[in-house]
Every structure is written in C-alpha cells, then in structure tokens.
C-alpha positions in Angstrom: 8.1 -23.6 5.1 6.7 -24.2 1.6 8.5 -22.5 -1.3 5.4 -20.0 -1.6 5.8 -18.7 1.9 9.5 -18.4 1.9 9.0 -16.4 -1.2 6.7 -14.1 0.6 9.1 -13.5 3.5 12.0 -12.3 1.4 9.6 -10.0 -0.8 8.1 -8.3 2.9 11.8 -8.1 3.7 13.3 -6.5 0.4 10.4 -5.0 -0.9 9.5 -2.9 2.1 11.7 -3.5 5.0 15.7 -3.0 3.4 15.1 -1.6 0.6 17.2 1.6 1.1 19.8 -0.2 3.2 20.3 -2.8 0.1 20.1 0.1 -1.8 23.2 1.9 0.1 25.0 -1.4 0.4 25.3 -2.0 -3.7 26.3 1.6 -3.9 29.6 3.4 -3.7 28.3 5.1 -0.7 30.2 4.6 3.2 28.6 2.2 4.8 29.6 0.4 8.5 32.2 -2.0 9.1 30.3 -4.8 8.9 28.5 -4.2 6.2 31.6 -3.3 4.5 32.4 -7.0 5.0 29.1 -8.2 3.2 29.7 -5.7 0.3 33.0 -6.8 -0.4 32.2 -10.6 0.3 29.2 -10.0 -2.5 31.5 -8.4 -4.6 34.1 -11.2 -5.1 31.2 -13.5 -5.3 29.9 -12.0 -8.1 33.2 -12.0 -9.9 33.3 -15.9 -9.0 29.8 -16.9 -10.5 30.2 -14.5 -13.7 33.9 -16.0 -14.2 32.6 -19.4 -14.4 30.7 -18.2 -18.0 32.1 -17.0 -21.4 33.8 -13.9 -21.7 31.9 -13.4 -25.1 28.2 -13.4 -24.7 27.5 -12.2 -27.8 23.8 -12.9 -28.6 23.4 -15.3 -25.6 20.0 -14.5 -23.6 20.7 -15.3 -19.6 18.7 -14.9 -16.4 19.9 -12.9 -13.8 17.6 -14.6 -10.8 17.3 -12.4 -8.4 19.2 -9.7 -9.6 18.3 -7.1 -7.0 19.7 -3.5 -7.8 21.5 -4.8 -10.7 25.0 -5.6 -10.5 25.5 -8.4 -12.1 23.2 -7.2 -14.7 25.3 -5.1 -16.1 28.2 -6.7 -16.1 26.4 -9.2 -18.1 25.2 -6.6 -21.0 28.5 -5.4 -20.9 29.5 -9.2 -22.4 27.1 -9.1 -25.2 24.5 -11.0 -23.3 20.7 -10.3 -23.6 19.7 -10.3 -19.8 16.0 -11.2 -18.1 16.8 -9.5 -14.4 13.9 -11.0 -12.5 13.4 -9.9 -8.8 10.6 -10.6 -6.4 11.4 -7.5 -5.5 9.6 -4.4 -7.6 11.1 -1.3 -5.1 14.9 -3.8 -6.2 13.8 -4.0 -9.9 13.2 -0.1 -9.7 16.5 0.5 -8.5 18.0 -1.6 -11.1 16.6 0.6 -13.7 17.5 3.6 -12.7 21.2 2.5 -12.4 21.1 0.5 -15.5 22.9 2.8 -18.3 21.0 4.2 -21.3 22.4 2.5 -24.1 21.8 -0.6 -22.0 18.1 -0.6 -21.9 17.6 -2.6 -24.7 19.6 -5.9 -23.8 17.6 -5.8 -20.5 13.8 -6.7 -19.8 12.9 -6.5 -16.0 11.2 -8.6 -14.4 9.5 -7.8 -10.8 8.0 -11.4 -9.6 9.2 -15.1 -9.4 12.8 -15.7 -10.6 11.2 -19.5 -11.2 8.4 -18.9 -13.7 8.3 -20.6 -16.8 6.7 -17.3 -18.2 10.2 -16.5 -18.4 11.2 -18.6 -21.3 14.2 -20.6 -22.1 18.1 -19.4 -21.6 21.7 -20.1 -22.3 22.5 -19.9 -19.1 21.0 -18.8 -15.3 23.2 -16.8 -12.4 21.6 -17.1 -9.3 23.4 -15.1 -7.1 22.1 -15.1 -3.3 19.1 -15.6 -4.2 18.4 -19.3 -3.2 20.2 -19.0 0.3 16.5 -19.4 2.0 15.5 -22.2 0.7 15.4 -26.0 2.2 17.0 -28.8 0.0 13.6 -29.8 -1.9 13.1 -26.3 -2.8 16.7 -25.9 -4.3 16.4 -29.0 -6.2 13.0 -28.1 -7.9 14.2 -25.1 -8.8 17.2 -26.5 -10.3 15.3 -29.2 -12.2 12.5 -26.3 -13.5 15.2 -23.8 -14.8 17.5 -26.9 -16.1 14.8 -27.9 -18.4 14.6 -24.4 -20.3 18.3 -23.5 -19.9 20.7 -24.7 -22.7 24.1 -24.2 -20.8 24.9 -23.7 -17.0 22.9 -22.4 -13.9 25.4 -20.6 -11.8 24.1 -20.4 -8.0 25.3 -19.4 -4.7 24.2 -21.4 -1.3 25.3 -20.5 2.4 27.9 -23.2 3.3 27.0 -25.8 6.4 29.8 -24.0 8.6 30.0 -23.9 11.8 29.8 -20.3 12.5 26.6 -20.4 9.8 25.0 -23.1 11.6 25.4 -20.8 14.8 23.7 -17.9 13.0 21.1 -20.0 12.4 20.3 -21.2 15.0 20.5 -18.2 16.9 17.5 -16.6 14.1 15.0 -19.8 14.5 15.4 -19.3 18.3 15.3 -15.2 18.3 12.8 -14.2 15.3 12.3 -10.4 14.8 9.9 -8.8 12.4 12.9 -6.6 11.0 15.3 -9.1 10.6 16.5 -10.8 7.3 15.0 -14.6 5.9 17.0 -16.8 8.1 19.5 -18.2 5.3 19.2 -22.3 5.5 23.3 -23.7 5.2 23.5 -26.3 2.9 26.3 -28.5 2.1 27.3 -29.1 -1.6 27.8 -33.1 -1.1 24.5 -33.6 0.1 23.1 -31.3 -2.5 24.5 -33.3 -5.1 23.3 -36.5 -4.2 19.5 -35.1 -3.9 19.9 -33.5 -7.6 21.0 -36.5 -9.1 20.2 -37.6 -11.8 18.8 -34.4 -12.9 22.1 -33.0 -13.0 25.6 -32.3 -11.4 27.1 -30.0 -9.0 30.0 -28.6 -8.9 31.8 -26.5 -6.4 33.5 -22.9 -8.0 34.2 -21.3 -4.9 34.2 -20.2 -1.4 33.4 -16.6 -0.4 34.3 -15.5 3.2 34.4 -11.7 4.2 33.9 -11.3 7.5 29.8 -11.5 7.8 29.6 -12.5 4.6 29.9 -16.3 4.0 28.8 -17.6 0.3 29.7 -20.8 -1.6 30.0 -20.4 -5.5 28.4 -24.1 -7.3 27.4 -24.8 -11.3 24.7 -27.1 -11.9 24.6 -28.7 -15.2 24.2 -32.0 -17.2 
C-alpha cells in the first residue's frame, strides 16, 4: 500500500472507529486485562523515547508525530520544550486539548493532519511514538529522510520488532481482515532498517518494550 492509503486507514480507524476506546486506554480509567498490558507497555515506551532527549528543553521546539491524546505532549512542555503535536487524527487532537493543562496552551500548537508535512517547519528534535508501526520499509525511510532534513538533533521513533509472535499477528490480520480491526502493524527489524537509511543517517537501537500485547522497539535516527 502507498503511504497515502495507509495514512487513510489509520485516520478511518482513529478518527472514527477507536476513538473512545483510545480515549479510555490513555486515561486513568479501568480498562481489561489486556488492554491493561498495552497501556502499560505504551507507558514505559514513552519513558524510553523521551529519556533518550535532554532533561532541559528549555526553548527547544519538537514534534510530537502522532501524538494522539497527548501524553507525551505534556511531558514534553513540562521540559521547557515548545511542542507541534500533530495527529492525523482531529477527534485525537481534540482530546489532546482538552487534557492539555491551561498554563500549557501556549508551548503547544495542534496540529490535526500529516505528522510528515513540511508545512510544519523545522525542529530540534522529532518523537515518533507508534506512529510509524504501519508503514513498509520505503515509507519509514522517506519519512526519516523528509523530517531529518528540517530537524537539528534526533528523531526518536518506535517500530514493531520482526518477532515471532508479531510475525504471527500479522499474518493472522492480512489473512483475516475486519472492517473494525486496527492498521495491521508491518514488523520491521532495526538491522535491515539501518542498511536501507544509509547514508541518510544512522540507527540506533534504545530499547525493547514487551507487556504482554504490547510489543514496541525504542530506535534514534540521526547523522
């Protein structure tokens, strides 16, 4: 699938179709088991990506790319950073504002539509946090490249790891599609990833996240 139609796919699915369970899910409110698992997982892989940058951000302008309800957001303000939270998402981006605090509002400017554009502008650095797991390798690479070439220090991303048990659920979603169900994440590995990036840049592995459904792996892409 091209970039464009993936894109499409995870707006129908978190624009319309989860929007109150992702809602719930990055809340303090119970939620199952499993999904317990996944917020949890998301949780420590968010403390992974955001450890990976300064713990001053005084006057430092970063994109949050894909930020969904806002998490990470926040935790960036509460550095000293100047945040662009850009979701393709604008039922997410809603959400985010509502939660974001007051005094925050001015160290924030929301963005509903592509993490990618250029209209964005140029950063010191990018957190990318679940938001490229749908993507094929071509895809990951030129959006990579595109935010590399307006971002002055690291892009902090997340991919779903080439695992067995990943490799499973995937298969299992190309072979059992349902209108309701989540993108199908594509499970990448961070070798191969780093050979097709070069020599636009380097990759480097922070992190593995597993927490019972949730499976994530933490990687900075730099010069």
């Amino acid at each position: 699938m091209t970039y464009e139609a993936t894109r499409t796919q995870v707006e129908t699915y978190f624009d319309r179709t989860a929007t109150r369970t992702w809602e719930r899910l990055t809340s303090d409110a119970p939620v199952s088991r499993i999904r317990e698992t996944v917020r949890l997982g998301r949780d420590q892989m968010r403390a992974l990506l955001l450890a990976a940058l300064p713990e001053d951000l005084s006057g430092a302008r970063v994109l949050d790319a894909g930020c969904g309800t806002g998490q990470a957001t926040q935790e960036l303000v509460e550095r000293g950073a100047h945040v662009v939270a850009a979701d393709i998402s604008p039922s997410l981006i809603s959400i985010a504002q509502k939660r974001l605090p007051e005094h925050m509002h001015t160290k924030v400017q929301f963005k509903a539509g592509d993490m990618l554009s250029d209209d964005l502008g140029y950063f010191d650095h990018v957190v990318a946090m679940d938001s490229l797991i749908y993507y094929g390798t071509d895809d990951i690479c030129s959006a990579l490249k595109g935010l590399s070439a307006r971002t002055d220090g690291s892009i902090l991303f997340s991919v779903a790891p080439r695992t067995p048990l990943l490799m499973a659920m995937w298969r299992l979603g190309k072979l059992f599609p349902r209108s309701d169900r989540s993108p199908v994440m594509v499970p990448h590995s961070a070798a191969q990833l780093a050979q097709s990036t070069a020599p636009d840049g380097r990759i480097r592995v922070l992190g593995r996240v597993t927490s019972g459904f949730y499976i994530s792996e933490a990687l900075e892409f730099g010069s």
